[in-house]
N, C-alpha and C positions, 0 to 999 in steps of 0.2 A: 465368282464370289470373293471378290477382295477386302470384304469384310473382315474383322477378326470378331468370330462367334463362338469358339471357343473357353471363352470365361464370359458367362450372363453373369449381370450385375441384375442385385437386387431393383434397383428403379426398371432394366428393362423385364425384368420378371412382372413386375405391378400394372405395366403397361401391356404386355403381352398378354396377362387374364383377364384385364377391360377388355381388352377389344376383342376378345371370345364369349364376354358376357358374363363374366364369372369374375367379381372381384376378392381378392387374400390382402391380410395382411402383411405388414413388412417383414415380419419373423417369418412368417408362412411364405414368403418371396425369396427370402436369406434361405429356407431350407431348400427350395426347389432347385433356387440360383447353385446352391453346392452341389444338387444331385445329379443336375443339368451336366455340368461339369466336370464330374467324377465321368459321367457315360460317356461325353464326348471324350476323353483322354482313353477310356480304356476302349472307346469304337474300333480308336486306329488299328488295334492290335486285333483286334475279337471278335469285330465286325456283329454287335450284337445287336444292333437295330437296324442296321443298311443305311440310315442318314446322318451325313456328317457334319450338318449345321444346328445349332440347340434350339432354332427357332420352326426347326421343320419337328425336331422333335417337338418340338411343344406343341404346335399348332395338329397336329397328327395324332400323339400317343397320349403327352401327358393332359391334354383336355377331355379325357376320359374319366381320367381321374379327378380334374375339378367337378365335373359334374356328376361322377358317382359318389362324392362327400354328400355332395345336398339329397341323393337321390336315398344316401343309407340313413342319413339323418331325419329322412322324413320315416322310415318304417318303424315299426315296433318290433322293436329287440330288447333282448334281454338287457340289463344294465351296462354289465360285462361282457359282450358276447366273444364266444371261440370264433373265428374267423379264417378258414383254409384257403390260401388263393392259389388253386391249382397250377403247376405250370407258368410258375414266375416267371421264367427267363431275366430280362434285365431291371428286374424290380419295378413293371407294370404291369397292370394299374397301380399293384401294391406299394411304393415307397413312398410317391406323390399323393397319393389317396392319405398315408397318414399323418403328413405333414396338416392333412385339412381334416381327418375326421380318425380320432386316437381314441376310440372305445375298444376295452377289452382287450383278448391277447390276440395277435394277427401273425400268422405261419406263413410266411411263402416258402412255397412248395415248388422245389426244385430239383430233376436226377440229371441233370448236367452240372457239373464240378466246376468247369470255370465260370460257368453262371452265376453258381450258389455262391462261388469263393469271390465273384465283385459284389454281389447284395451284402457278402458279412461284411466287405471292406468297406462300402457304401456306408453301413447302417455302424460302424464302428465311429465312424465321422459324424455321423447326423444323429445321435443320441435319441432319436425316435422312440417312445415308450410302446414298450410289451411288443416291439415288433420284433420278430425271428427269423430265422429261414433253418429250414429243415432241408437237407441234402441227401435225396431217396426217393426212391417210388412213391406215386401218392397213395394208395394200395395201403403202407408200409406207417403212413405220419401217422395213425391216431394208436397205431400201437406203441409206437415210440414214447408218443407224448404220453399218451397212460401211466406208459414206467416210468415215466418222468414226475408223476404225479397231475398230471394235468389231465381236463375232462376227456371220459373217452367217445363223446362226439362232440360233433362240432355244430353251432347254431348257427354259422354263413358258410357257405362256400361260393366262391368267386369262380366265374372260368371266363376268361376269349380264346375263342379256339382251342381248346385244350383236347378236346373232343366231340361229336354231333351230339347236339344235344338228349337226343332219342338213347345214344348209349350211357352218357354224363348220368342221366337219370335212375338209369341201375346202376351203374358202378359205383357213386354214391349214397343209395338208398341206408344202408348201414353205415356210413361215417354224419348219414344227418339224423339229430336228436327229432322227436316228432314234433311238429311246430315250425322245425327249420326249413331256413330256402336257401337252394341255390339261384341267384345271383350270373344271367348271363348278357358278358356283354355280347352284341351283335351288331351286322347290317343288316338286316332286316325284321321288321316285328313281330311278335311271340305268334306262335300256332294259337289255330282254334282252341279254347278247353276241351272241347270233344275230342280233340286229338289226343291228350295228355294220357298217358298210361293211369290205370287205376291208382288210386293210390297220391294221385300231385294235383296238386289244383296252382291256377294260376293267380300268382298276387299282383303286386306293383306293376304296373309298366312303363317308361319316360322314354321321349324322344327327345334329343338335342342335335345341335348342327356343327360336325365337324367335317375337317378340312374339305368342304364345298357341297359334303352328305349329309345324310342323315342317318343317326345310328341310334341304338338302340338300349335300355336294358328292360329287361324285364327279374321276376322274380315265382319262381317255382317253389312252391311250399309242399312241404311231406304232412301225410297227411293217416 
């Protein structure tokens, strides 16, 4: 790879989300282009994604996040909604998700320190609105943010991987308000409803096509 992919430019950003199907803006290209950026320079040290070209990252991580903008913009959410995204790590879905869709306050949730400490440097550069990162147990964020003055549940929660979704389901039955959904991304399509524990019914579900798959998200509502 004698390429130099270490600084995307805006035009190759514009070009990159055509040809995944998803077109952004030039502002919305300039924000990606920075965060692209930011991750490949702090990779070398951190190894926070495993891939060290911004095009593998794009084509791989951050088309997740183009197409869970459309996929949050189509549901009905509160105006403002509180938005948890469990287990950030290098600020995905979360950072590129808000450059495309900036409702409400959005936490990524993070208990690894040099994680949480590139999203605040990340997010100090890219002036991103109401976005945060909270540096702690997830267990731990809505009691934070209560003292903080902020709601004490949350109307999304976000997860990949963060845990099977069978456990996700209790461990945040009390950080979601009733009405709310978590939000998971996958490789493979949501369970039967009869599978669902009492109590969650299954909402939204979208399929899109990344790097050569197909993935997933669906949406788990409390109930």
């Amino acid at each position: 790879m004698g390429m130099a992919h270490t600084n995307p430019t805006q035009p190759e950003i514009l070009k990159a989300a055509e040809r995944l199907g998803r077109r952004v803006t030039p502002d919305q290209a300039e924000s990606l282009a920075a965060y692209l950026d930011q991750l490949v320079k702090w990779n070398r040290k951190m190894n926070l994604v495993g891939k060290a070209d911004w095009r593998e990252v794009f084509d791989s991580l951050v088309v997740d996040s183009l197409f869970l903008a459309d996929f949050l913009g189509g549901m009905r959410l509160p105006d403002k909604p509180l938005t948890l995204d469990l287990g950030a790590g290098a600020g995905l879905p979360g950072i590129p998700l808000r450059t495309l869709w900036s409702n409400g306050d959005y936490w990524l949730v993070e208990v690894r320190e040099k994680r949480a400490l590139f999203m605040r440097s990340v997010l100090g550069r890219m002036k991103l609105p109401a976005t945060h990162v909270f540096h702690g147990k997830a267990e731990d964020a809505l009691d934070r943010l209560a003292e903080a003055g902020h709601h004490a549940t949350a109307d999304v929660i976000l997860s990949r991987a963060f845990m099977p979704w069978e456990k996700l389901l209790d461990f945040t039955r009390s950080m979601l308000r009733e009405g709310g959904v978590i939000i998971i991304l996958a490789n493979e399509p949501p369970p039967e409803e009869t599978a669902l524990p009492e109590g969650w019914e299954l909402g939204d579900v979208a399929a899109y096509p990344a790097a050569g798959t197909q993935r997933y998200f669906w949406s788990l509502i409390k109930r």
